[in-house]
N, CA, C and O of each residue as an XYZ file, in Angstrom:
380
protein
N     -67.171     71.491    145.169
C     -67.814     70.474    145.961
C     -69.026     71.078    146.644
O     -68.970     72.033    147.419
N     -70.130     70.431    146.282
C     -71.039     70.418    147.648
C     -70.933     70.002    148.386
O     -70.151     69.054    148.454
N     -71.879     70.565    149.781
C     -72.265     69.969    151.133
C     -73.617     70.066    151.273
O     -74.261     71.115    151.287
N     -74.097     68.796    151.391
C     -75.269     69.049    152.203
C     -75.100     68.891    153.745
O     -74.340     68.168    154.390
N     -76.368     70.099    154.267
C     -76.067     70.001    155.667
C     -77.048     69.427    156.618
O     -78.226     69.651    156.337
N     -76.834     68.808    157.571
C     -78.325     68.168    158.092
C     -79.209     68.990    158.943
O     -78.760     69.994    159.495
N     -80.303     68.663    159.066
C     -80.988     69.507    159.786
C     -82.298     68.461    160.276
O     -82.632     67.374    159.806
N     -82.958     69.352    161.551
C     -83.855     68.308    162.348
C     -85.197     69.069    161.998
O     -85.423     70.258    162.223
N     -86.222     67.955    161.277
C     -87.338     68.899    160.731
C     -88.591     69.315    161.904
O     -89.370     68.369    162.015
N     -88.852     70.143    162.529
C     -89.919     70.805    163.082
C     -91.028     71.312    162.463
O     -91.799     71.727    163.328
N     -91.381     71.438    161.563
C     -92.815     71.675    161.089
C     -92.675     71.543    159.705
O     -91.666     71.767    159.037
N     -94.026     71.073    159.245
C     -94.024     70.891    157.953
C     -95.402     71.610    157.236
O     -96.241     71.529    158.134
N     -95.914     72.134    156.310
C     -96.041     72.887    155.792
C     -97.597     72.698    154.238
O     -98.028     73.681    153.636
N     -97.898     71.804    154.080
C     -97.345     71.515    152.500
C     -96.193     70.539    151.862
O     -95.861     69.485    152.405
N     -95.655     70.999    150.703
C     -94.101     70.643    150.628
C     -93.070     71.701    150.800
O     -92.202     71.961    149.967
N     -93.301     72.536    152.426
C     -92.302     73.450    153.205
C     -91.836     73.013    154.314
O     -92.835     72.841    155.012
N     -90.840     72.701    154.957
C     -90.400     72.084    156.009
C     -89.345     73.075    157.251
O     -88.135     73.276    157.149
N     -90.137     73.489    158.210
C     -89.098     74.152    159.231
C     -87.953     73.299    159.317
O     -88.019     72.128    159.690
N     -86.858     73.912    158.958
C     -85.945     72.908    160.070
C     -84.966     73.295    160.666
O     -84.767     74.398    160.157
N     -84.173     73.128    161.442
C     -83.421     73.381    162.244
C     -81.719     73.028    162.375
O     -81.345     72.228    163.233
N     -81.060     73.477    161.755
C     -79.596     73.575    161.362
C     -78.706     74.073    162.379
O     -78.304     75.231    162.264
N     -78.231     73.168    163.639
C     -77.562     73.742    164.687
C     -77.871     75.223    164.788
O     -77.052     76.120    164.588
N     -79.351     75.404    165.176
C     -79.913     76.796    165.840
C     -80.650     77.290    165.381
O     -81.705     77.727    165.840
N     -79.872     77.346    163.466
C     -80.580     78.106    162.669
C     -81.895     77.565    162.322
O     -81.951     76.342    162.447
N     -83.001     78.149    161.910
C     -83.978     78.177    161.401
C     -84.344     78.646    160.100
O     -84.493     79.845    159.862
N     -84.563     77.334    158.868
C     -84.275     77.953    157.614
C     -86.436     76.672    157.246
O     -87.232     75.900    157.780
N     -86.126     77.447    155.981
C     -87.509     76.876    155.747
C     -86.925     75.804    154.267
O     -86.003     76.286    153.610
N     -87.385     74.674    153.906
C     -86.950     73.419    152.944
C     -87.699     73.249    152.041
O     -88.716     72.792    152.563
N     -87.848     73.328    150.987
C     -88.768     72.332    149.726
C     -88.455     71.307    149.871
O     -87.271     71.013    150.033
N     -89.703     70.181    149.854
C     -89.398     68.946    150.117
C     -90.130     67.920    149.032
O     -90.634     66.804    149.160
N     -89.876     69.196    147.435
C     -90.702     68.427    146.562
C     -89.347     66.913    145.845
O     -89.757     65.977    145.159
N     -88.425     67.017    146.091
C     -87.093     66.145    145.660
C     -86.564     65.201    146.478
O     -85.820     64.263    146.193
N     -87.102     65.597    147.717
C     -86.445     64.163    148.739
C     -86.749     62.883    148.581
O     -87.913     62.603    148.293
N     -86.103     62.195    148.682
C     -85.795     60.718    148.540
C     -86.836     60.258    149.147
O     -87.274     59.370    148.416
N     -87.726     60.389    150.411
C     -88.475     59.397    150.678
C     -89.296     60.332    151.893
O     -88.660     61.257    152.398
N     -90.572     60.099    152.306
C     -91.222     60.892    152.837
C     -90.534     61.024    154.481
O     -89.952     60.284    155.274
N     -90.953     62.286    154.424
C     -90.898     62.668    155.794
C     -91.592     63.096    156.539
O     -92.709     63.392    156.114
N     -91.260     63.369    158.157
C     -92.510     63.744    159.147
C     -91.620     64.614    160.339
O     -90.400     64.477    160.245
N     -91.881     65.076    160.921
C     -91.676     65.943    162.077
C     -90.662     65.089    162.773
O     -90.743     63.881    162.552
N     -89.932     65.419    163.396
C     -88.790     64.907    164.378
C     -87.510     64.125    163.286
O     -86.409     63.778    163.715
N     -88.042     63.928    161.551
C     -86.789     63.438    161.221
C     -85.675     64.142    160.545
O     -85.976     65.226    160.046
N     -84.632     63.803    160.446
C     -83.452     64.768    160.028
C     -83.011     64.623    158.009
O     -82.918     63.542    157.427
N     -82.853     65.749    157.461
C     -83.015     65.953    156.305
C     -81.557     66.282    156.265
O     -80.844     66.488    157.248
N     -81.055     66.318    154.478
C     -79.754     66.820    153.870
C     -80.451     67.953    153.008
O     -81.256     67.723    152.106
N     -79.991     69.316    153.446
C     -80.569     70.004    152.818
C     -79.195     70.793    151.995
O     -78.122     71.189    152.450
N     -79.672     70.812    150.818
C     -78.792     71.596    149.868
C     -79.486     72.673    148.756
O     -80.390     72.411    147.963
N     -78.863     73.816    148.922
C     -79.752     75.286    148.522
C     -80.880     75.120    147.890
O     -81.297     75.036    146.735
N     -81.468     75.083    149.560
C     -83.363     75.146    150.060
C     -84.241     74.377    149.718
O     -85.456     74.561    149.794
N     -83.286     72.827    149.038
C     -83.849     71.234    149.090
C     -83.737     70.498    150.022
O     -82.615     70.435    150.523
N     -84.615     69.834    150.495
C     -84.474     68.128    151.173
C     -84.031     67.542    150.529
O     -84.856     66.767    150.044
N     -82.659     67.345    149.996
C     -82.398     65.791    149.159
C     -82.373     64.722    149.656
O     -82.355     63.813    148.826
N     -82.362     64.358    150.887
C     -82.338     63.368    151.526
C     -82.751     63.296    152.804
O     -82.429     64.271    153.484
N     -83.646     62.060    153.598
C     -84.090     61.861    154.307
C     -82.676     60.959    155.074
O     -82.277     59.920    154.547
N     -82.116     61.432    156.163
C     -81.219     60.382    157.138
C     -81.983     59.332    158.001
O     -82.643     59.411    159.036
N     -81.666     58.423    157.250
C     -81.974     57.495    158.191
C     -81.658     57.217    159.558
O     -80.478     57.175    159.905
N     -82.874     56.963    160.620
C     -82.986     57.159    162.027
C     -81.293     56.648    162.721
O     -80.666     57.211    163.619
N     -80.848     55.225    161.805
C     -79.609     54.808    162.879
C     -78.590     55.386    161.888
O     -77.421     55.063    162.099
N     -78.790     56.032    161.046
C     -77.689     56.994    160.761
C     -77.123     58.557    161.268
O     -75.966     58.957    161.143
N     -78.395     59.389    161.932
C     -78.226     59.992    162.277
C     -76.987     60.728    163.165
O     -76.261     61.632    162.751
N     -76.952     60.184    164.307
C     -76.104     60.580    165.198
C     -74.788     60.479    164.710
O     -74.057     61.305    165.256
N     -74.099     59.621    163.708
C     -72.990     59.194    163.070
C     -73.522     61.127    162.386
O     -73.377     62.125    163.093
N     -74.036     61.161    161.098
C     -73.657     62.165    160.391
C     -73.665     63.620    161.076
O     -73.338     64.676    160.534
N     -74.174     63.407    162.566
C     -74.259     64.644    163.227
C     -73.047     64.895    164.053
O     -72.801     66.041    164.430
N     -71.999     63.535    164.466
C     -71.143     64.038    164.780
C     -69.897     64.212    163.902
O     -68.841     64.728    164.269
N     -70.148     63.748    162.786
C     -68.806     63.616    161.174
C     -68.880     65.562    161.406
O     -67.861     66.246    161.498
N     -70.275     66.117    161.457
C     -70.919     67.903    161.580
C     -69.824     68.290    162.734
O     -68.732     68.857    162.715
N     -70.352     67.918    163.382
C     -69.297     68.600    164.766
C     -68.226     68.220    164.938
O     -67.819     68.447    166.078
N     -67.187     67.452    163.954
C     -66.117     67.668    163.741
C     -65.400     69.041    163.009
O     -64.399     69.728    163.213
N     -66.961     69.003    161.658
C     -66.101     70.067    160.935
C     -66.112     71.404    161.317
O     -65.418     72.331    160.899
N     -67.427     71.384    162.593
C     -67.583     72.779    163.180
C     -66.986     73.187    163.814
O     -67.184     74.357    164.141
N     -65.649     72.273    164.481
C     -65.340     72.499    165.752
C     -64.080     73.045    165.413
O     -63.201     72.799    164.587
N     -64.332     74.102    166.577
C     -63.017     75.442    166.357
C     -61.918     75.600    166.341
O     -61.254     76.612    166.117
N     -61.471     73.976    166.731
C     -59.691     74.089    167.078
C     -59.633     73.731    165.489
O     -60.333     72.948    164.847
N     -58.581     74.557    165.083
C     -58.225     74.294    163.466
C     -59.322     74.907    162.435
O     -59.012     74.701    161.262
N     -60.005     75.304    162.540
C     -60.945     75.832    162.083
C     -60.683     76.871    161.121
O     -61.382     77.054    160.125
N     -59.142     77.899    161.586
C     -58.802     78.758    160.764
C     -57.948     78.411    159.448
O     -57.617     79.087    158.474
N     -57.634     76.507    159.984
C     -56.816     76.314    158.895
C     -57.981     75.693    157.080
O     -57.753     75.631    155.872
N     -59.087     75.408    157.954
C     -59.961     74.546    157.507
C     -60.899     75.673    156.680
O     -61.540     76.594    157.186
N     -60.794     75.351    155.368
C     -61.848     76.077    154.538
C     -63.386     75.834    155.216
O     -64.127     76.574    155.863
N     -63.514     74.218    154.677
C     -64.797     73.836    155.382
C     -65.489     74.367    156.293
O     -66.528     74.999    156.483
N     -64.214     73.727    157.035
C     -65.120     74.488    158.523
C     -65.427     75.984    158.564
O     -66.438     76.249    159.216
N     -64.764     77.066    157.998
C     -65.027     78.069    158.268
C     -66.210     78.774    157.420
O     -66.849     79.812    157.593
N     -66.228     77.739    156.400
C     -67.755     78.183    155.522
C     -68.809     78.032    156.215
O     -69.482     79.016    156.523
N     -69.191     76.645    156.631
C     -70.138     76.163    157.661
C     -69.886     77.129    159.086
O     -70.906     77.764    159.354
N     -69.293     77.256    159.588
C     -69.605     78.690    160.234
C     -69.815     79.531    159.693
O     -70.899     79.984    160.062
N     -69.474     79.975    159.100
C     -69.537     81.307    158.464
C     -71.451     81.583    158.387
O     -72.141     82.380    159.023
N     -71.889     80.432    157.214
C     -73.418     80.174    157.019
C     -74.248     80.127    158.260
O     -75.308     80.752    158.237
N     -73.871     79.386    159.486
C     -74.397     79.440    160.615
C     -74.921     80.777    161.139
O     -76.031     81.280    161.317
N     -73.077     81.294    161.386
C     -72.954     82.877    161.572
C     -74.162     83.695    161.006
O     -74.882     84.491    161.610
N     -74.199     83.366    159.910
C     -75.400     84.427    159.036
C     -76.616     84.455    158.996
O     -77.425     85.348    158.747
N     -76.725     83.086    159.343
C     -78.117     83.013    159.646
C     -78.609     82.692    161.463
O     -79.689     82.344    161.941
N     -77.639     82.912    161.933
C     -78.082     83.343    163.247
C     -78.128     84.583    163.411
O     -79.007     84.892    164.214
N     -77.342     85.767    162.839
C     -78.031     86.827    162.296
C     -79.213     87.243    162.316
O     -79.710     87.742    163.325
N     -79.869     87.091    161.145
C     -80.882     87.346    160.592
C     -82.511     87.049    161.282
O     -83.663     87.432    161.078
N     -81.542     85.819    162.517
C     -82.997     85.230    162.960
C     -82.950     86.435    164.276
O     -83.884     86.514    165.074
């Protein structure tokens, strides 16, 4: 299974997109996304694509479905969740 994960876009580039993944800071190709984007909107990014643009009244719904799976109680039982940390983990790292 994939996941795409959402992220809030801060700068754009070209077709390169800063964005922002609960902290992390990863950079996006945004030659495949579904529909244009601009600064302040939130993307599904899946290994180092925009596939999707979230729509504005969808947002907050798919950001908290996120902070369910992030959240730590059960977390050790939860594959999911511990991947998505894990990725967080690593790239809070690096930054």
């Amino acid at each position: 299974m994939c996941l795409g994960v959402p992220g809030k876009v801060l700068a754009i580039d070209g077709m390169v997109a800063t964005v922002d993944f609960f902290g992390v800071k990863k950079e996006l190709r945004l030659d495949i996304v579904d529909e244009p984007v601009t600064v302040g909107d939130y993307v599904l990014n899946h290994v180092g694509y925009a596939i999707r643009r979230i729509p504005p009244e969808e947002v907050q719904e798919t950001l908290a479905l996120f902070e369910q799976i992030l959240d730590i109680t059960g977390a050790r039982e939860d594959l999911m969740a511990m991947d998505v940390q894990g990725e967080i983990a690593a790239g809070r790292a690096k930054a």
